[in-house]
VOBA-1610 file (N, C-alpha, C; in pm, whole numbers, padded with zeros to 5 digits, always signed):
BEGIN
Unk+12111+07075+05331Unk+12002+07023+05409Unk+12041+07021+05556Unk+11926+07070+05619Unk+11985+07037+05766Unk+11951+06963+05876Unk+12021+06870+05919Unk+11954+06732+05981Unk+11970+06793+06124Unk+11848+06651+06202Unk+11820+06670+06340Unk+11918+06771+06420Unk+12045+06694+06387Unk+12183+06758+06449Unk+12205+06875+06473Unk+12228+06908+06345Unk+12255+07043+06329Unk+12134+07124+06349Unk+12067+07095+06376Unk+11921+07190+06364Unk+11919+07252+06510Unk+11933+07118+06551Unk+11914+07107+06748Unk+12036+07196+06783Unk+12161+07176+06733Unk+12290+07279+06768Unk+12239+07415+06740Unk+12171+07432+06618Unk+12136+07581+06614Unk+12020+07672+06704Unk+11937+07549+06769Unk+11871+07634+06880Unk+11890+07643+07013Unk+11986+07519+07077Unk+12046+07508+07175Unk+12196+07623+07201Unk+12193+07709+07267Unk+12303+07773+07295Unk+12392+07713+07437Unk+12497+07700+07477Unk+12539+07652+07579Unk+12596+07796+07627Unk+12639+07882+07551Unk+12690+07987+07612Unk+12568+08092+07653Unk+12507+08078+07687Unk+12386+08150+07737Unk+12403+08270+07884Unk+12401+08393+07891Unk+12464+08429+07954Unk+12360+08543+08021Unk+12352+08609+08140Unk+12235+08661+08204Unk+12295+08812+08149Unk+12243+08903+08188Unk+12259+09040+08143Unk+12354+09143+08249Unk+12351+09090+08390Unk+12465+09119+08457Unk+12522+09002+08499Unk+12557+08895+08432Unk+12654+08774+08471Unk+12573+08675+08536Unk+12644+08624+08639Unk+12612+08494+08741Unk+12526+08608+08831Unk+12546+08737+08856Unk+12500+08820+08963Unk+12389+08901+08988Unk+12327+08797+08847Unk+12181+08917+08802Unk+12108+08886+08921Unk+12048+08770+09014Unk+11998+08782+09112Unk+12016+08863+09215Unk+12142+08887+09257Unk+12147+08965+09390Unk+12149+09080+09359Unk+12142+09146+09198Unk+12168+09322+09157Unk+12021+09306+09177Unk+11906+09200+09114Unk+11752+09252+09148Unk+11758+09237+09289Unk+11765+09226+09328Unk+11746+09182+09512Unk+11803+09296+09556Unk+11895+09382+09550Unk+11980+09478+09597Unk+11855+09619+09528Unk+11833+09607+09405Unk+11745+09702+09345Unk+11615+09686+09390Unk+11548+09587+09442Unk+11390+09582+09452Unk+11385+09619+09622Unk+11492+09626+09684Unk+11493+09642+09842Unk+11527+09803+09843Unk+11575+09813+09785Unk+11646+09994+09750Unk+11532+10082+09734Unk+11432+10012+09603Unk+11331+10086+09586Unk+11235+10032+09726Unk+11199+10008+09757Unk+11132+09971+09862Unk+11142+10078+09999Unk+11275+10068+10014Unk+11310+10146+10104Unk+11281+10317+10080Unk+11409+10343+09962Unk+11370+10506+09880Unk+11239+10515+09872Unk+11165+10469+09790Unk+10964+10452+09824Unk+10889+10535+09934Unk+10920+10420+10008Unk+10839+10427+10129Unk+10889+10555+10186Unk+10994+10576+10219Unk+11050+10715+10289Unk+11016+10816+10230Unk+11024+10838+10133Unk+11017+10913+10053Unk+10834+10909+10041Unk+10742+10845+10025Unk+10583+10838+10067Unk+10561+10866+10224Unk+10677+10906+10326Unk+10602+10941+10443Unk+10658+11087+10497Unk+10791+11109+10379Unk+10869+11224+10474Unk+10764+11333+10337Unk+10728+11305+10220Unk+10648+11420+10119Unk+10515+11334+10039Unk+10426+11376+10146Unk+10284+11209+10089Unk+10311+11317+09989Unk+10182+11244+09878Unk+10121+11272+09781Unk+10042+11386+09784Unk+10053+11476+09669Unk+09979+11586+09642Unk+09853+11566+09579Unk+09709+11628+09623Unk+09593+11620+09570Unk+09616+11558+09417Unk+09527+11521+09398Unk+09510+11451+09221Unk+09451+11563+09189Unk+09342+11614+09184Unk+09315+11787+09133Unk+09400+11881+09145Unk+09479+11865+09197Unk+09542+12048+09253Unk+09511+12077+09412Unk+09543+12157+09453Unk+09480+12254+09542Unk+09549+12173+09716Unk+09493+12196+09834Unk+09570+12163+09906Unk+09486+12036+09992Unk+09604+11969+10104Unk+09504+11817+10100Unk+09435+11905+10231Unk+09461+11978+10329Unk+09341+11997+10413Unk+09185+12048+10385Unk+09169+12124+10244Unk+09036+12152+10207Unk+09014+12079+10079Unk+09106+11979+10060Unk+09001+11868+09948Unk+08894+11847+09949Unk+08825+11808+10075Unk+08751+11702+10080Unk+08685+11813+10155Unk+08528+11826+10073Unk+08491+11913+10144Unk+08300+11850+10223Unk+08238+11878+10303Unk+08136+11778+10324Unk+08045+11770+10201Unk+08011+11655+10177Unk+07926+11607+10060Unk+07995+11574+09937Unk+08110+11638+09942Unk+08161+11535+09855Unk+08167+11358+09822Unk+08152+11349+09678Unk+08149+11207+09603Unk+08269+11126+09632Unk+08424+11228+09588Unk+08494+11150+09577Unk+08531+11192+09398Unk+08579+11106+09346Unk+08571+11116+09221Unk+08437+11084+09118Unk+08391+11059+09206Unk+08262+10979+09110Unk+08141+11117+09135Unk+08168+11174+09260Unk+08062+11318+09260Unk+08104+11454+09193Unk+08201+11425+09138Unk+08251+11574+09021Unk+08369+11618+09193Unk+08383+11636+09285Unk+08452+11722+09338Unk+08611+11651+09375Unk+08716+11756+09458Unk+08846+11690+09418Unk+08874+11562+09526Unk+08978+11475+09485Unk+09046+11379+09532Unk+09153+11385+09617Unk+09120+11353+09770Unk+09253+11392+09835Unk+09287+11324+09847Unk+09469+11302+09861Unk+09574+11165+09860Unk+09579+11185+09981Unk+09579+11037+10060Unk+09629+11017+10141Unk+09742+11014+10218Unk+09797+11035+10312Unk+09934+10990+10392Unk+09912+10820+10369Unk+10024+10780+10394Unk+10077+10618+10403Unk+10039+10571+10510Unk+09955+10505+10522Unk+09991+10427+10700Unk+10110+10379+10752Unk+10148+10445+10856Unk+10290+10434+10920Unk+10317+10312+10930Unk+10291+10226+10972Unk+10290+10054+11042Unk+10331+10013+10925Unk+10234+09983+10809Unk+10266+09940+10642Unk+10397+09999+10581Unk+10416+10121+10613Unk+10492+10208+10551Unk+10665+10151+10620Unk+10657+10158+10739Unk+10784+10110+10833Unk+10774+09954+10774Unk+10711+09854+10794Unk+10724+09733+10743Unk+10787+09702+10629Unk+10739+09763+10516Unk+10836+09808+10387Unk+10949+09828+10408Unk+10953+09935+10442Unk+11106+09999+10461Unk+11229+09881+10523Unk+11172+09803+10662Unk+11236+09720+10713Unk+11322+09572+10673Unk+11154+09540+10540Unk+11181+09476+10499Unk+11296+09502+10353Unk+11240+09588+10316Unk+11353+09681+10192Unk+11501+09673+10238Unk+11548+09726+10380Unk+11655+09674+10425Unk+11684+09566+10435Unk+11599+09459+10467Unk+11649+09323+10499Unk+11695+09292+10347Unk+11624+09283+10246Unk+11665+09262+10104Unk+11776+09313+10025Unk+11789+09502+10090Unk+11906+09517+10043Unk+12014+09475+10075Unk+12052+09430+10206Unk+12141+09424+10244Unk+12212+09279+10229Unk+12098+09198+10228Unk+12105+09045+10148Unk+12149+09058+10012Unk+12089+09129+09948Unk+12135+09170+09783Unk+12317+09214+09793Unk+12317+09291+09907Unk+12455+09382+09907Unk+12560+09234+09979Unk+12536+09179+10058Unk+12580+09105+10146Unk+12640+08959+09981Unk+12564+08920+09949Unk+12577+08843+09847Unk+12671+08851+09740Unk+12659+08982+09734Unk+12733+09089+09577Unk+12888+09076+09626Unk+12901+09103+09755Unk+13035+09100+09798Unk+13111+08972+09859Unk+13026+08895+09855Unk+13061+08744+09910Unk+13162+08665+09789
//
């Protein structure tokens, strides 16, 4: 039979342990600033290619819907301002992530 005691010992673990140690915070913090950064650069030095195919200066041709009028979808470039903000901030995080890891 198994009383309060033992019951409570079997769902309570004390050795409970994160998946990269004490350091799982600053490896996400080091990884979510990384991607941030890789991202964004990487969205301004090769935008996005049409969602149909074909090339982004004659996507969009006059009278087109959009997606909703049958004709193709051109991707945008990133807005620079948004795009640099990211990135800046991506550094500030990685380097807090990196700064931490080695402390």
């Amino acid at each position: 039979m198994i009383t309060a005691a033992t019951g409570a010992g079997l769902l309570a673990q004390d050795d409970f342990e994160f998946f990269l140690g004490e350091d799982f915070w600053p490896w996400m913090i080091l990884a979510l600033g990384a991607a941030l950064v890789v991202g964004n650069v990487l969205a301004l030095v090769r935008p996005p290619a049409d969602v149909r195919g074909g090339s982004a200066g004659n996507a969009r041709k006059a009278g087109d819907k959009g997606s909703r009028g049958g004709g193709s979808v051109a991707a945008e470039r990133p807005p620079l301002a948004r795009s640099v903000v990211l990135i800046v901030l991506g550094l500030a995080a990685s380097a807090w992530g990196l700064a931490s890891l080695l402390a």
